[in-house]
N, C-alpha and C positions, 0 to 999 in steps of 0.2 A: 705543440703539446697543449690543445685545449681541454681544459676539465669542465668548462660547462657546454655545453653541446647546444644553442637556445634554439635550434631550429627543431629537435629534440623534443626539452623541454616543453616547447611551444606547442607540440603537438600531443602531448600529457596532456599538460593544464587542459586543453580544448576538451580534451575526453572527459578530463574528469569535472570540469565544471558541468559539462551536460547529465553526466551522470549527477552528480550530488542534485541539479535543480530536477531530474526524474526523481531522485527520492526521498528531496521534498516535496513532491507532488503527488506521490503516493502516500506517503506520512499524513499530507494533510486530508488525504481522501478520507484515510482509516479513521482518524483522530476524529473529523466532521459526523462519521456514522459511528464512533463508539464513545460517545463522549461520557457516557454513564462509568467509563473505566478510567478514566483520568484520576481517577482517587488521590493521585499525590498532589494534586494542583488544586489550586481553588479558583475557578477564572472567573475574570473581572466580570460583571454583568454589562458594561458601559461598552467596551470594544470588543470580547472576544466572539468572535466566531461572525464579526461584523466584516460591513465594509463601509469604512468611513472617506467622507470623498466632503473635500473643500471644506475642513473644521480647522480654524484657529485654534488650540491646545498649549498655554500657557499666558502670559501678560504682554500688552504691548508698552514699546519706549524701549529706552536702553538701561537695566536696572541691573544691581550688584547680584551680587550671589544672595545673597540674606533677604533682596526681595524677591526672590523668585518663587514661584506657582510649583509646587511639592507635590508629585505623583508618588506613595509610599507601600511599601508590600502592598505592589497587586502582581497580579498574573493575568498577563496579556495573552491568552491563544487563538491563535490561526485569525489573525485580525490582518485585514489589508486597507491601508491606509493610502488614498492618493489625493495627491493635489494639495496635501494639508501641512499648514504652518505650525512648526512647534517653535515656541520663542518664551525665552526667558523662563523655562524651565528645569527640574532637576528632580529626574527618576532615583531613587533611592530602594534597595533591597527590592526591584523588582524582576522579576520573570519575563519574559518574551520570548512564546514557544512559535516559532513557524509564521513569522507575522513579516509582511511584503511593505515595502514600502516604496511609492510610486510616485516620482515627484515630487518628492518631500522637499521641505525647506528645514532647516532648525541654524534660525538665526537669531538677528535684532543684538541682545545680549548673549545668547548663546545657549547651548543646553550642555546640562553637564547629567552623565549616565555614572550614579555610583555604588559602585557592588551589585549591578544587574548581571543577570545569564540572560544569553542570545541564543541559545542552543539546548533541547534536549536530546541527553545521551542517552538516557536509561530507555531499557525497549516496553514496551507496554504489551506485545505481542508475546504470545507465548508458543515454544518455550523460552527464556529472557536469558538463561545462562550465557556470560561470554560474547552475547548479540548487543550492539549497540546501535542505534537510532540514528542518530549525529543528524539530528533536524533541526535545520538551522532558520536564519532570519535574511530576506534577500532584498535590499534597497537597489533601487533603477533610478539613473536623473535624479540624484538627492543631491543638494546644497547643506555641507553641513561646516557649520562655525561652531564646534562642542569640545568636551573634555570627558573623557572615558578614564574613572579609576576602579581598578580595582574590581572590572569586568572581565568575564568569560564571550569573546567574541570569536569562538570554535568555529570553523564551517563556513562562516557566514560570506557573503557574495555580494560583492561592489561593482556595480556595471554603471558606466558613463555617470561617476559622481564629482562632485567639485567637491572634496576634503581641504579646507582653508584652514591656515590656523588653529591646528587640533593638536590633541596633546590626548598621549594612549598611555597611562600609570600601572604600572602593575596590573598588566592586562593581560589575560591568555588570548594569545592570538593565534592558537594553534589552528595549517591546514585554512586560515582566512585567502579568501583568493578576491584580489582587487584587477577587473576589467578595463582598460580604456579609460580610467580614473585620470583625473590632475590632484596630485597632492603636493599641494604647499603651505610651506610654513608645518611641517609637520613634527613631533618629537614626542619619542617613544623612549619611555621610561621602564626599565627592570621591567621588559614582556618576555614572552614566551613568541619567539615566530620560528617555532620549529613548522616545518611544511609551510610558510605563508608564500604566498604568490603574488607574482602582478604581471601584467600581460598589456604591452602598448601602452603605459602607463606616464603621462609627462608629470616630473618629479621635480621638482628644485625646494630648496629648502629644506632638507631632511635630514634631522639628527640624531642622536642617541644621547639621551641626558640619563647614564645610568651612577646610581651610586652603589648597588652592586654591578650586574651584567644581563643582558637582553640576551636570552638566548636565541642559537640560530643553528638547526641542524644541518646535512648533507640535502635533505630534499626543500630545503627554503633555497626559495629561487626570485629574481629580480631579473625582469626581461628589462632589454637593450633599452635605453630611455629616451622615447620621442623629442624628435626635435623640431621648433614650430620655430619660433621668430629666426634662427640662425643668426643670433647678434650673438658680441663680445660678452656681452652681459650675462646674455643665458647662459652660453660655453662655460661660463665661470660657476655658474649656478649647478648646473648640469656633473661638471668636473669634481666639485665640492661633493656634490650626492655620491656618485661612485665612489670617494675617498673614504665618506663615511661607512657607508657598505665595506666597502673591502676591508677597513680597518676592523669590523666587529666581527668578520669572518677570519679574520686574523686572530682576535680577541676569542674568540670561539674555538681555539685552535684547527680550523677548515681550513690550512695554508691553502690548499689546489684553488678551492671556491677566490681566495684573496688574491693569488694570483692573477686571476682571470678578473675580476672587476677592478684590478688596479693597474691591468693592463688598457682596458676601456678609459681609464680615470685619466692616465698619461694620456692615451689618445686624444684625448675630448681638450686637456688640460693645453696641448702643443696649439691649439687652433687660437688662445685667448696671448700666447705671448708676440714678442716685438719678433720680429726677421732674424737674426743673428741666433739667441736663442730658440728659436721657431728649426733653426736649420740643424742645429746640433742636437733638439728634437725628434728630428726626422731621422738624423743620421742612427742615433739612440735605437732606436724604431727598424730601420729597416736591415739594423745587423743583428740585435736578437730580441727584438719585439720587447723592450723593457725589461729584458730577464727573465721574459716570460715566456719568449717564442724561439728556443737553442736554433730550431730547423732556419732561421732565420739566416743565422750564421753562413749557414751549409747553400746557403740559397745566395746569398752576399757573395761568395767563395766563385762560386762556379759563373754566377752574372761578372765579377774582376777579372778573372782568369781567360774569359770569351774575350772581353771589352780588349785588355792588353796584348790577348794574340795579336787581334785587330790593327791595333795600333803599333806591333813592331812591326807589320806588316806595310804600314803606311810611311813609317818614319824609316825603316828598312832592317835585315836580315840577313845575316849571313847564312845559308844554306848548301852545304856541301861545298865549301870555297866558292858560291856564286853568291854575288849580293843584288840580292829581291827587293823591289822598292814596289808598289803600286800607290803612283798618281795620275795625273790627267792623262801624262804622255803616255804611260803603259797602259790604262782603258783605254785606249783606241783599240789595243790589239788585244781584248779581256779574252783568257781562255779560260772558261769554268772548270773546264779537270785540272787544267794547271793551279789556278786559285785553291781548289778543294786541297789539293796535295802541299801546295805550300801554306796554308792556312793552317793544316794538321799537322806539319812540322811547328809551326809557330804555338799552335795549343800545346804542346809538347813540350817546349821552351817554356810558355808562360803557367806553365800547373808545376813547371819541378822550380823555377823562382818561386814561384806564389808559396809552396807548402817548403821550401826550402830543401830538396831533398833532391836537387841533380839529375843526369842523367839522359840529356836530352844531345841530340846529334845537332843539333844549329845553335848557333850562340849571336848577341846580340852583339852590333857595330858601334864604334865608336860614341855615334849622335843618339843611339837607344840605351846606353848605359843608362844615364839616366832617369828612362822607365822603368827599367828594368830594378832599381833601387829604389824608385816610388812603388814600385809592386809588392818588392820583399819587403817592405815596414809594413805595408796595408796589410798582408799577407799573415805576418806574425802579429800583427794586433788581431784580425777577424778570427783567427783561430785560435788565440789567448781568450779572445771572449765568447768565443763557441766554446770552449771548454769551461770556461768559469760559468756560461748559463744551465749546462748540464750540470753540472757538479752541484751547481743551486738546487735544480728538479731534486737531482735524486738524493741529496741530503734531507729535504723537506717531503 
């Protein structure tokens, strides 16, 4: 009973990120040949409609917030920026309509973006009723060490970025879709990531420091999270990220979505323990997937019940007052029709022990008792907890 489907997903997101960068490329065609219609915007003379390549853009050293280089109400449009360092700076009330960034750096001390929009919505085409733009802002290969408060990051498009140590405050992060990104050290504060995306994304470090709540709808999605070094260390790092996820889609009350990444969470989480608990791990796991996978049960059930024919078969069987044994000395003379027909007495034996329910014309000898009472306890717990994982689905 999977509720996120990511092979799915994965195939969404692909479309839709190609569409959104078609219609920012369109946006930006129109926008470059009507610029006399921008009336609501006032753009910068310095960047807009530029393309700036290898500009340092703020102070160098490592300086506090109070010395930092103050870019303040401007409006930045259809500006492409590559190769260029931004360091120790701090955007205030500004705009950024449609602007690319290409190997960006914004480090040193860091850059902090606060109360800027990355996206216009309003349409400038007419007719505008009810039509929205949603042209956004798209960084490729950026390094970035910043603090985002109290921004509007709608739309926008993160492909192969290193996001260190960032912090997103009261940020709209509606519909943001992160490509191939590594984000760590990351914590996101009271945002909005209704629709946000990541796709092949290596994650660790990532929390929710909300003092109200982040929200998260039915189409915010978090693909499977890459795994590179495959140490102890990561699995733990890796483990923690899913927790956090599944916990604010809980929080969200999206039980299905929490399910489902807190089934990842255990999974990821069994690889980082000692053996012993590693085992009852697995055991956890392959009877009903953490509570999460009932069919798991029903798949445990019928893999017992083959294993055990098997095995009163070996150990022996009463079968119409003849007692069936197969070992070495009876494979000399293996007859396959004979094996099928008494194998299928013996499934027959071992599925009305297993479910408890009788019924069966061969009964087990003396030396199979035994099994046959290790059967019925395994029996009655797998189907105790196949019913207790359904009964979880379908409360929730």
């Amino acid at each position: 009973m999977a509720y996120v489907n990511f092979k799915e997903e994965n195939y969404k997101l692909k479309i839709q990120l190609e569409k959104r960068k078609k219609n920012n490329e369109k946006n930006y065609s129109y926008i470059t040949k009507h610029k006399k219609e921008m009336t609501d915007y006032n753009p910068d003379s310095r960047y807009s409609y530029e393309i700036i390549e290898n500009e340092f853009i703020g102070k160098k050293g490592l300086l506090d917030e109070k010395d930092y280089y103050n870019i303040s109400n401007k409006d930045i449009i259809c500006a492409s920026f590559k190769d260029c360092t931004f360091a120790n700076t701090k955007f205030i009330n500004c705009r950024m309509i449609g602007c690319k960034f290409y190997d960006c750096k914004f480090i040193l001390g860091g850059v902090i973006f606060e109360n800027c929009i990355f996206i216009m919505e309003d349409n400038i085409k007419s007719p505008s009723l009810n039509n929205t733009t949603n042209y956004s802002c798209e960084f490729y290969n950026c390094e970035f060490y910043s603090k985002f408060k109290n921004c509007d990051l709608s739309y926008s498009i993160f492909e192969n970025c290193l996001i260190k140590n960032t912090s997103f405050e009261i940020c709209m992060m509606k519909s943001m879709i992160a490509n191939k990104c590594e984000l760590n050290e990351i914590k996101i504060s009271d945002s909005d990531l209704s629709g946000f995306k990541t796709h092949k994304c290596y994650i660790l470090d990532f929390e929710f420091d909300d003092k109200y709540k982040t929200k998260l709808d039915e189409k915010t999605f978090f693909d499977k999270l890459v795994e590179i070094k495959k140490s102890r260390e990561e699995y733990e790092g890796l483990y923690l990220t899913y927790q956090a996820i599944a916990n604010k889609f809980k929080e969200n009350t999206l039980d299905n979505n929490f399910g489902e990444y807190y089934y990842l969470c255990k999974k990821i989480q069994s690889k980082t323990l000692d053996p012993l608990p590693r085992i009852g791990s697995f055991l956890y796991r392959v009877s009903c997937g953490y509570g999460e996978r009932p069919f798991n049960a029903l798949f445990m059930g019928i893999f017992l019940i083959a294993v055990f024919a098997l095995l009163y078969l070996i150990v022996g069987l009463d079968i119409d007052n003849n007692y069936v044994i197969y070992n070495l000395e009876t494979l000399k003379h293996f007859n396959f029709i004979g094996f099928i027909e008494d194998y299928n007495e013996s499934l027959a034996l071992s599925s009305g022990i297993f479910l408890g329910v009788g019924g069966y014309s061969c009964e087990p000898v003396q030396i199979s008792l035994m099994l046959s009472n290790i059967e019925m306890i395994l029996g009655t717990v797998t189907v105790g907890v196949g019913i207790g994982a359904i009964v979880r689905k379908i409360i929730r």
